[in-house]
Short mmCIF file of the C-alpha atoms (twelve columns), coordinates in Angstrom:
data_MODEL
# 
_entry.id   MODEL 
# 
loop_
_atom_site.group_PDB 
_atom_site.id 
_atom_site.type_symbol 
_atom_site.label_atom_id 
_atom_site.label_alt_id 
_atom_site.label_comp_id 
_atom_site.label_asym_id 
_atom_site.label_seq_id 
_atom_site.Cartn_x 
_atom_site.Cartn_y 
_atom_site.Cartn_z 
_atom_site.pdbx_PDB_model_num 
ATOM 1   C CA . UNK A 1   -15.650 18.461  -4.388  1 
ATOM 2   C CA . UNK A 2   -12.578 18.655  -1.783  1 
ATOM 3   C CA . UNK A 3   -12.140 16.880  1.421   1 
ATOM 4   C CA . UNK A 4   -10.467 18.424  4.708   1 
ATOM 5   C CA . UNK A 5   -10.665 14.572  6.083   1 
ATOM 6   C CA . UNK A 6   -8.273  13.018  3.520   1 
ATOM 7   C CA . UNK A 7   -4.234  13.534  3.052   1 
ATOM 8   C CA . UNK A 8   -2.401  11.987  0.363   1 
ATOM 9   C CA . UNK A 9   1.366   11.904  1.695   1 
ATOM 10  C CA . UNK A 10  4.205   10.914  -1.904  1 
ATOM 11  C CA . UNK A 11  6.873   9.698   -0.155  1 
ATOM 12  C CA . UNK A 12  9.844   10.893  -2.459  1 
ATOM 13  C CA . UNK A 13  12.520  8.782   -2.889  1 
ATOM 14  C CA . UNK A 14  15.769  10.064  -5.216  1 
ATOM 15  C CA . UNK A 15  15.080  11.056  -8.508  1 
ATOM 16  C CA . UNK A 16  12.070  9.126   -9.721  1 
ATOM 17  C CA . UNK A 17  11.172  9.384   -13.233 1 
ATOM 18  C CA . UNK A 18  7.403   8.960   -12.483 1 
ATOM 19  C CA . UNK A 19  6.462   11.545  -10.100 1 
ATOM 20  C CA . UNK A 20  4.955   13.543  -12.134 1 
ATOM 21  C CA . UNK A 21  2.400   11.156  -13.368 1 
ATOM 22  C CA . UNK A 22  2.126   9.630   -9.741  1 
ATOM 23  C CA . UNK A 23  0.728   13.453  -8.945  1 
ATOM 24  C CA . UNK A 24  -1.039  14.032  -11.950 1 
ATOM 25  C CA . UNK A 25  -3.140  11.075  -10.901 1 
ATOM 26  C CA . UNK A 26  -3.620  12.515  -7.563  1 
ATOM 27  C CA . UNK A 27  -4.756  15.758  -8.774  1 
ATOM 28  C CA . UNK A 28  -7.183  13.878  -11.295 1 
ATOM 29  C CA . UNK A 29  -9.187  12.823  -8.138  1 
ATOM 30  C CA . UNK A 30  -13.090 13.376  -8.287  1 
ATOM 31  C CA . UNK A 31  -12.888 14.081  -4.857  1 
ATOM 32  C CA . UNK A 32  -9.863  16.576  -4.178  1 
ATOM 33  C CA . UNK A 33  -7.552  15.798  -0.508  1 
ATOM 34  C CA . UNK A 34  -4.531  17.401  0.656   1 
ATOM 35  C CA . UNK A 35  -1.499  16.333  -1.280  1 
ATOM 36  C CA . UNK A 36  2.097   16.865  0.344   1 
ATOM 37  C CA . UNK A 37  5.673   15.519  -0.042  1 
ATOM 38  C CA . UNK A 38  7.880   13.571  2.266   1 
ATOM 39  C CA . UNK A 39  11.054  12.589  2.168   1 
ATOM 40  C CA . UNK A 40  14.593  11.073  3.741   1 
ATOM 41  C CA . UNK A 41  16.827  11.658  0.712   1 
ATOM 42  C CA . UNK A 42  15.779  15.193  -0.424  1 
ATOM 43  C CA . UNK A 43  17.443  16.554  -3.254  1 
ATOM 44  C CA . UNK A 44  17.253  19.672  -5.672  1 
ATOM 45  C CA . UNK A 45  14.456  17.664  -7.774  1 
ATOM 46  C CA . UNK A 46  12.043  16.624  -5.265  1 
ATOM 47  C CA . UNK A 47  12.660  20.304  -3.575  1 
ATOM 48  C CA . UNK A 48  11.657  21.665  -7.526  1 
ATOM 49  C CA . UNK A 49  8.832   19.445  -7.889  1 
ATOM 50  C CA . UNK A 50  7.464   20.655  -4.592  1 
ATOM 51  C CA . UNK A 51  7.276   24.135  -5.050  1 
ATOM 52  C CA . UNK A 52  6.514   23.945  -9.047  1 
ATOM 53  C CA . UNK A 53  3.023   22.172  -7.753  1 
ATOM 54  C CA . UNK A 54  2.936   24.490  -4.232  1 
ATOM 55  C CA . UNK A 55  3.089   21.583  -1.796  1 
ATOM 56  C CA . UNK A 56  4.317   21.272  1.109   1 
ATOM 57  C CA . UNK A 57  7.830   19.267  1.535   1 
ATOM 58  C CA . UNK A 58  8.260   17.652  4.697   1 
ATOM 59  C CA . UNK A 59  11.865  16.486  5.284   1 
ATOM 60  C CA . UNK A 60  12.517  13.517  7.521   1 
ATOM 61  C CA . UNK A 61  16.117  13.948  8.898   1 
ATOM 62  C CA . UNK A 62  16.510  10.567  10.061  1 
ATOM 63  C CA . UNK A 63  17.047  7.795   7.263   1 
ATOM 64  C CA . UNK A 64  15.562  4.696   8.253   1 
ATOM 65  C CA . UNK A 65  14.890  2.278   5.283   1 
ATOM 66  C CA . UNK A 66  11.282  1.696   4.279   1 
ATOM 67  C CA . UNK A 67  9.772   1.100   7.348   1 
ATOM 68  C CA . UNK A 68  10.763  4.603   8.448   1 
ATOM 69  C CA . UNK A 69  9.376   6.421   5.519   1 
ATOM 70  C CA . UNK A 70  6.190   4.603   5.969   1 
ATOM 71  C CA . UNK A 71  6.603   5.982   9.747   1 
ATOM 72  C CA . UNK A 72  7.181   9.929   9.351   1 
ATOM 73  C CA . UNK A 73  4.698   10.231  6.082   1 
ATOM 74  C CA . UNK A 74  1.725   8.426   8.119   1 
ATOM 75  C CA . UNK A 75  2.967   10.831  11.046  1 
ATOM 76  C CA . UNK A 76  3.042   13.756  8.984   1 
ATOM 77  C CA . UNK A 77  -0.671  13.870  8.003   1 
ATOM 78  C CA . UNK A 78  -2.884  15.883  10.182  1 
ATOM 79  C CA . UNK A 79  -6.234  14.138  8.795   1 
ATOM 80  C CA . UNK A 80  -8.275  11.271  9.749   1 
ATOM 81  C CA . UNK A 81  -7.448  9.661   6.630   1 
ATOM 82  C CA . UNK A 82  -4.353  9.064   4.868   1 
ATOM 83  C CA . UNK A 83  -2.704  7.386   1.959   1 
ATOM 84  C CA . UNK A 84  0.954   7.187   1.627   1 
ATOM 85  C CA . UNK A 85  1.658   7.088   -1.940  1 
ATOM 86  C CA . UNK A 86  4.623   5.721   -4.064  1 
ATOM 87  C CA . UNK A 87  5.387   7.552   -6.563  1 
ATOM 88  C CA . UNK A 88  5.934   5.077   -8.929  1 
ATOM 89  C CA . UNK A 89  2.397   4.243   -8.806  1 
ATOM 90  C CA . UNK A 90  -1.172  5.170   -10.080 1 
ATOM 91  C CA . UNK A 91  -4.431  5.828   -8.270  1 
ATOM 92  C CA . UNK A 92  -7.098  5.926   -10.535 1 
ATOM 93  C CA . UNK A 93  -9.731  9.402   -10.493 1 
ATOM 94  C CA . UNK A 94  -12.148 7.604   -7.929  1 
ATOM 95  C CA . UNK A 95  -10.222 6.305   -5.306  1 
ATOM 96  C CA . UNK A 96  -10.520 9.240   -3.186  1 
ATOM 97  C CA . UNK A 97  -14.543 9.544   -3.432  1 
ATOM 98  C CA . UNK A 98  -14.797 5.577   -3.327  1 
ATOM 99  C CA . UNK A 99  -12.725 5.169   0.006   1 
ATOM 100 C CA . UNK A 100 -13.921 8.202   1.942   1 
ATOM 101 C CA . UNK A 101 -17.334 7.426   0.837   1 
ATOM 102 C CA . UNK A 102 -16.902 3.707   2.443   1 
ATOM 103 C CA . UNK A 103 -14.942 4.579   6.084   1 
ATOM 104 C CA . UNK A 104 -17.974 7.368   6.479   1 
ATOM 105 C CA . UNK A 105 -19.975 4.429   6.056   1 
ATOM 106 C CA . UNK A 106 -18.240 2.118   8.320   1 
ATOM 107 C CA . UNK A 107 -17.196 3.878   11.658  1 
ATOM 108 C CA . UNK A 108 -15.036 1.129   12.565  1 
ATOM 109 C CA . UNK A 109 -13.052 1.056   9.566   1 
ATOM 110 C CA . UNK A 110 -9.346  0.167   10.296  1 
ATOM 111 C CA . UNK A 111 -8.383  0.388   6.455   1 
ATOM 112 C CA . UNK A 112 -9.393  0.721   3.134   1 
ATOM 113 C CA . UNK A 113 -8.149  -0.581  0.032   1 
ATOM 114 C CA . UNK A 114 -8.845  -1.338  -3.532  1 
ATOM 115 C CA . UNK A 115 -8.833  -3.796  -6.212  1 
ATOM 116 C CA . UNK A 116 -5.818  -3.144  -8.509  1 
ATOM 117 C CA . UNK A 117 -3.694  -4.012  -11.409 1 
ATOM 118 C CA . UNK A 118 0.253   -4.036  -12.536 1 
ATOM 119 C CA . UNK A 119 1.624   -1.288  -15.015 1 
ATOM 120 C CA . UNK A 120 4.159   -2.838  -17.324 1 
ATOM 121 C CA . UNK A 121 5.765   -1.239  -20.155 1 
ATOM 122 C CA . UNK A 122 2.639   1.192   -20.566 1 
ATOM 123 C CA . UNK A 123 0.070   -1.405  -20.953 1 
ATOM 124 C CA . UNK A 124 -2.224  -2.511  -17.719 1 
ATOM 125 C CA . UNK A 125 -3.081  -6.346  -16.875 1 
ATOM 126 C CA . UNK A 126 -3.864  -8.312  -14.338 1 
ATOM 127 C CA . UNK A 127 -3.312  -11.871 -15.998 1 
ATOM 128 C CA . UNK A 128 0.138   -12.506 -13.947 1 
ATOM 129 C CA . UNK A 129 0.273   -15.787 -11.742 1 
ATOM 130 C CA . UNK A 130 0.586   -13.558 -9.024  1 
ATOM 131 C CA . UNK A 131 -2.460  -11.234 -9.486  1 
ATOM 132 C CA . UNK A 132 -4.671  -14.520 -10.321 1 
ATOM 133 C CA . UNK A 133 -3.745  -16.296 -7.111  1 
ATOM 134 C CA . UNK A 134 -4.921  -12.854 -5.102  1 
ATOM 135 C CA . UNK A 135 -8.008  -12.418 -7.229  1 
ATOM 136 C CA . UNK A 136 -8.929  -15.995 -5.514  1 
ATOM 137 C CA . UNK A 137 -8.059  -15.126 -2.451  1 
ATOM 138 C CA . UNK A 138 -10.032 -12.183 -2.306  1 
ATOM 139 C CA . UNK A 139 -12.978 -13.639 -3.647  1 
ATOM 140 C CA . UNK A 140 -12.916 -15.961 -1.418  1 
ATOM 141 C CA . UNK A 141 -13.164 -13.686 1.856   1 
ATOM 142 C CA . UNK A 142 -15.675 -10.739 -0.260  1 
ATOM 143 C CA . UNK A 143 -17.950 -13.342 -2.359  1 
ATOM 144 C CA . UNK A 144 -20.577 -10.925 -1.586  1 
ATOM 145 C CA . UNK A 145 -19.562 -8.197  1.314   1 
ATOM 146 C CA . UNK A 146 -17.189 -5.425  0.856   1 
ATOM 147 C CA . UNK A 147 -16.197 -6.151  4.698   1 
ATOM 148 C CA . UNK A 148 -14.586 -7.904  7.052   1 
ATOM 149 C CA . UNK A 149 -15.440 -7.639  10.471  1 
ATOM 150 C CA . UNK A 150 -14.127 -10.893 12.864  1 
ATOM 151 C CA . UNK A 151 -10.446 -10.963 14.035  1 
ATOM 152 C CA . UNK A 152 -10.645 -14.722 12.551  1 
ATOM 153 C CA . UNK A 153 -11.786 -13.451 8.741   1 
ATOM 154 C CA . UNK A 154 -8.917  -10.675 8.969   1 
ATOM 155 C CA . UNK A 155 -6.433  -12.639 9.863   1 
ATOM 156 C CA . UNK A 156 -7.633  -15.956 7.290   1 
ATOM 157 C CA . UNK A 157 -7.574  -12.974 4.308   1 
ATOM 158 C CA . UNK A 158 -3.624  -12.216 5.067   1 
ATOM 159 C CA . UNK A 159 -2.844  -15.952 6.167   1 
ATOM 160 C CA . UNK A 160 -2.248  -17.652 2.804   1 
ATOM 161 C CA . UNK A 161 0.256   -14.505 1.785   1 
ATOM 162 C CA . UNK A 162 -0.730  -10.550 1.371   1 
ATOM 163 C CA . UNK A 163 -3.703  -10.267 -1.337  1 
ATOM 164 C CA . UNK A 164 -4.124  -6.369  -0.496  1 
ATOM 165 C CA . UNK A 165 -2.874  -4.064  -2.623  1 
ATOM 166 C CA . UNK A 166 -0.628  -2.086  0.139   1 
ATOM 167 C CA . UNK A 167 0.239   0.980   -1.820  1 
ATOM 168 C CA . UNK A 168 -3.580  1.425   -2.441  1 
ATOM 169 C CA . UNK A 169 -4.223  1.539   1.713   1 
ATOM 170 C CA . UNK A 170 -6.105  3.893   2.835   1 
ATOM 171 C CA . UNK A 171 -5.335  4.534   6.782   1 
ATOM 172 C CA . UNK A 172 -7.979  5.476   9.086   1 
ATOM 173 C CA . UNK A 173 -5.360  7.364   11.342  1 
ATOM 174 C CA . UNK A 174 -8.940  7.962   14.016  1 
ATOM 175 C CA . UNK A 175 -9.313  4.699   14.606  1 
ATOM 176 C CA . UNK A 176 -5.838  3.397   14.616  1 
ATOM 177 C CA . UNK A 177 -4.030  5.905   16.373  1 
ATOM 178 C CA . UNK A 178 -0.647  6.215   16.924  1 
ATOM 179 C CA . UNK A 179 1.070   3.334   14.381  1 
ATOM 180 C CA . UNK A 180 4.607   2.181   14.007  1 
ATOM 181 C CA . UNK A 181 6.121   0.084   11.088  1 
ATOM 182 C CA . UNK A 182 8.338   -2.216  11.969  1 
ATOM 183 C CA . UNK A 183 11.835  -1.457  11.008  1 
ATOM 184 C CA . UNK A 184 12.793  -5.119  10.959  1 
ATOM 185 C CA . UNK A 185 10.733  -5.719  7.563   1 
ATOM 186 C CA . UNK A 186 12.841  -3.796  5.015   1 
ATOM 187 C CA . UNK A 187 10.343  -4.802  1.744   1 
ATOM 188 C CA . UNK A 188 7.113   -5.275  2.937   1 
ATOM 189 C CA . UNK A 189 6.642   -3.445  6.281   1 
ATOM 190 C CA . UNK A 190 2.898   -3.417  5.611   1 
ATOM 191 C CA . UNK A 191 1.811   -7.094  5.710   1 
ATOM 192 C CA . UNK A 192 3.198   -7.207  9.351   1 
ATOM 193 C CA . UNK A 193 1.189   -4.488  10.170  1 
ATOM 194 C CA . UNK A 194 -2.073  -6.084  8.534   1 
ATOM 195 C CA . UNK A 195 -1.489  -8.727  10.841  1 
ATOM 196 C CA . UNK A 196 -1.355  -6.508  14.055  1 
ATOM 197 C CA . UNK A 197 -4.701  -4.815  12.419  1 
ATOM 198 C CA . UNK A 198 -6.303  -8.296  12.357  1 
ATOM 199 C CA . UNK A 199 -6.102  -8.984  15.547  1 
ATOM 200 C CA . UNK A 200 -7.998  -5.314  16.461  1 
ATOM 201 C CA . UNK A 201 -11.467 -4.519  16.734  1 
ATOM 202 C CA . UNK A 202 -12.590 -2.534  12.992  1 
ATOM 203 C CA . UNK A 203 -12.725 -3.436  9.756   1 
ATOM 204 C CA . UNK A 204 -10.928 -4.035  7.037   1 
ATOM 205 C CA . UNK A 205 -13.217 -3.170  4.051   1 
ATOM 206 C CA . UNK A 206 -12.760 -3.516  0.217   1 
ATOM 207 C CA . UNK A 207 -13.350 -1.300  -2.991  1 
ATOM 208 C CA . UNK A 208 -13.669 -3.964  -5.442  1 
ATOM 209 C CA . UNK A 209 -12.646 -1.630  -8.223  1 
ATOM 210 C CA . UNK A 210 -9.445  -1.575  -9.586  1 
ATOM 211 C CA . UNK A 211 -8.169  1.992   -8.554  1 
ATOM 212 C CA . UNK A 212 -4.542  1.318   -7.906  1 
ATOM 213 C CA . UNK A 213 -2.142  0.502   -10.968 1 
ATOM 214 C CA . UNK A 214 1.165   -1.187  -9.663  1 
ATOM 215 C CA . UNK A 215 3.658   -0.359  -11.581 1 
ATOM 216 C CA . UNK A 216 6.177   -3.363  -12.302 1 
ATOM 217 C CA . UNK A 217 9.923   -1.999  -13.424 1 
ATOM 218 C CA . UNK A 218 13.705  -3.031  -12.284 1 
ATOM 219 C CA . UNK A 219 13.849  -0.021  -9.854  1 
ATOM 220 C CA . UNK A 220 11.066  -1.419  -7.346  1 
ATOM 221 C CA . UNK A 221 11.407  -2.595  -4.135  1 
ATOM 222 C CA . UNK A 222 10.276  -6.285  -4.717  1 
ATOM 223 C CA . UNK A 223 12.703  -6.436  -7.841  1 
ATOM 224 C CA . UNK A 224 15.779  -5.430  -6.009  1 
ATOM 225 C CA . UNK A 225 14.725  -6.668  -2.543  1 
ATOM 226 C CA . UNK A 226 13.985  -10.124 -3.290  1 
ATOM 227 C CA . UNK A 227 16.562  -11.767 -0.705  1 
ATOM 228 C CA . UNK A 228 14.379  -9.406  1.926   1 
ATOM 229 C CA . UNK A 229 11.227  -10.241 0.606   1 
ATOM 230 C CA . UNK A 230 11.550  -14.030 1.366   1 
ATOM 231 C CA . UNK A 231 12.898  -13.581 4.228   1 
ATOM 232 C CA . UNK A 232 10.717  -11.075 5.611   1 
ATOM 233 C CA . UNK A 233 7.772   -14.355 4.334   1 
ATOM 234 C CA . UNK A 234 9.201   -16.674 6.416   1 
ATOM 235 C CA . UNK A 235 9.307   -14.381 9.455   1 
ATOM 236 C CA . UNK A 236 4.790   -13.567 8.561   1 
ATOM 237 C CA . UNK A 237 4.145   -17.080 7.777   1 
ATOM 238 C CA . UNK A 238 5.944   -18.154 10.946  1 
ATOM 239 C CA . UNK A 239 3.885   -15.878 13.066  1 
ATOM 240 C CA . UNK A 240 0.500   -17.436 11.174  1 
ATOM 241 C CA . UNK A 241 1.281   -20.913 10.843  1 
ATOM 242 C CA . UNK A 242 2.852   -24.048 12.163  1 
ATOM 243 C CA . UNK A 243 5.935   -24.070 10.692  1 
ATOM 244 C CA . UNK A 244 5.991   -26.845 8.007   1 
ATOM 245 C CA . UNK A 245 3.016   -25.289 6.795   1 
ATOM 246 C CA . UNK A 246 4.365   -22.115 6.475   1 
ATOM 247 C CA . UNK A 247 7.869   -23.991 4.626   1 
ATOM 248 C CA . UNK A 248 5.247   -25.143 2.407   1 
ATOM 249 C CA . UNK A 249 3.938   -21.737 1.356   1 
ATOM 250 C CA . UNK A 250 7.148   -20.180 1.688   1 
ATOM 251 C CA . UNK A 251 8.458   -22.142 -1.392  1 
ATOM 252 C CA . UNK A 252 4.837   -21.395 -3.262  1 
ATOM 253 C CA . UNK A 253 5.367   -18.136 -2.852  1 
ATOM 254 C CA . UNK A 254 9.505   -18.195 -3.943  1 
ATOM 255 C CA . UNK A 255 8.521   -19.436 -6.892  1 
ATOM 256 C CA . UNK A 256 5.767   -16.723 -7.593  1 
ATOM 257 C CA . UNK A 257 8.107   -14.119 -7.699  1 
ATOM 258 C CA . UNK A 258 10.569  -15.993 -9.892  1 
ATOM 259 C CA . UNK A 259 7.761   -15.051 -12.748 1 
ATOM 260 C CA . UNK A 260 7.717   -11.365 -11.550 1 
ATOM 261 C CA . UNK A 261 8.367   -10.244 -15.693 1 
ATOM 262 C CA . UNK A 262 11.869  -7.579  -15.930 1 
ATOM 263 C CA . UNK A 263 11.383  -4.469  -18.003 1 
ATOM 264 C CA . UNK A 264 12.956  -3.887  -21.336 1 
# 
């Protein structure tokens, strides 16, 4: 089955060892979407890769960090739905039919996303400190539902950090319209935007299967970004919380990604 609703974007970044099996993954889908390439550093590889698989390569002449990748490969899909993908990840073969399948369903939906788990030295797992504390919080908020609804719900699910797998969102562009990442957040543009989201009218609903693999390695953003990441927290938590509440989850959370395991 193929879907004309649904565009997977790969943002391309460098030379990555792992987009091949990033769009291997994508072409594994149950339900087939549009697959193209983005990029702000395109190179003789990613301009290969592209037209060894015949996709189109969409090159973004301005270099903007993260934030502006995010930006140009949301822009650059012409669907109602759209996933931007990193290539160093993995969807799994039924995220494609399980998210469509729910924002038919829901007419509001804002965004859809799954449950996931990390990729580390070929093996999968979800036992890190880090994946158990957002399998609680998720729980939590879906006991039962695979939706939230109320601004106050949305905004309580991304309050105590970001449990949502971002790379696994899947954007309804119909019902968002026009959306900018903000270039201030260099790591993790997407948990500022989840909180603009909670405070619209839609839904944020959840696949409770785990079709996203995360994979962990040196090269990531979180590994190298880590000064960024914590202080990109401290400017969420401030905007959720009074602040020595937000101090107090601030240092949680700094000493979460102190067990964040380094490949060999």
């Amino acid at each position: 089955m193929n879907s004309t609703k649904h565009t997977f974007v790969i943002m391309g970044y460098e030379e990555s060892p792992y987009l091949e099996e990033a769009y291997q993954a994508l072409k594994a889908q149950t339900v087939k979407s549009q697959i193209i390439m983005t990029s702000s550093t395109p190179n003789d590889y990613q301009s290969d890769f592209a037209k060894k698989h015949n996709i189109p390569f969409i090159i973004n002449p301005v270099r903007k960090d993260f934030a502006g990748d995010l930006n140009f490969a949301y822009a650059s899909a012409e669907t109602d739905y759209v996933t931007m993908v990193h290539q160093d990840d993995l969807l799994m073969p039924k995220y494609s039919e399980s998210c469509i399948s729910l924002a038919d369903k829901y007419g509001d939906a804002l965004i859809v996303f799954t449950d996931y788990m990390e990729y580390f030295n070929g093996k999968f797992s979800s036992d890190s400190l880090n994946m158990k504390i957002k399998k609680i919080l998720m729980t939590a908020h879906f006991p039962f539902n695979d939706n939230l609804k109320s601004r106050f719900m949305k905004r309580s699910l991304i309050s105590f950090g970001n449990p949502i797998s971002c790379p696994s969102i899947f954007y309804v562009k119909k019902n968002i319209g026009k959306l900018e990442f903000d270039y201030e957040y260099k790591v993790s543009p997407e948990w500022e935007v989840l909180v603009r989201f909670a405070k619209m009218d839609g839904r944020f609903i959840f696949v409770k299967e785990k079709l996203h693999a995360y994979r962990v390695h040196d090269g990531q953003i979180t590994s190298v970004g880590l000064d960024n990441r914590k202080r990109e927290d401290i400017l969420v938590f401030n905007m959720l919380w009074p602040k020595p509440i937000a101090s107090l989850l601030i240092k949680f959370y700094s000493y979460c990604y102190l067990q964040v395991p380094k490949s060999k």
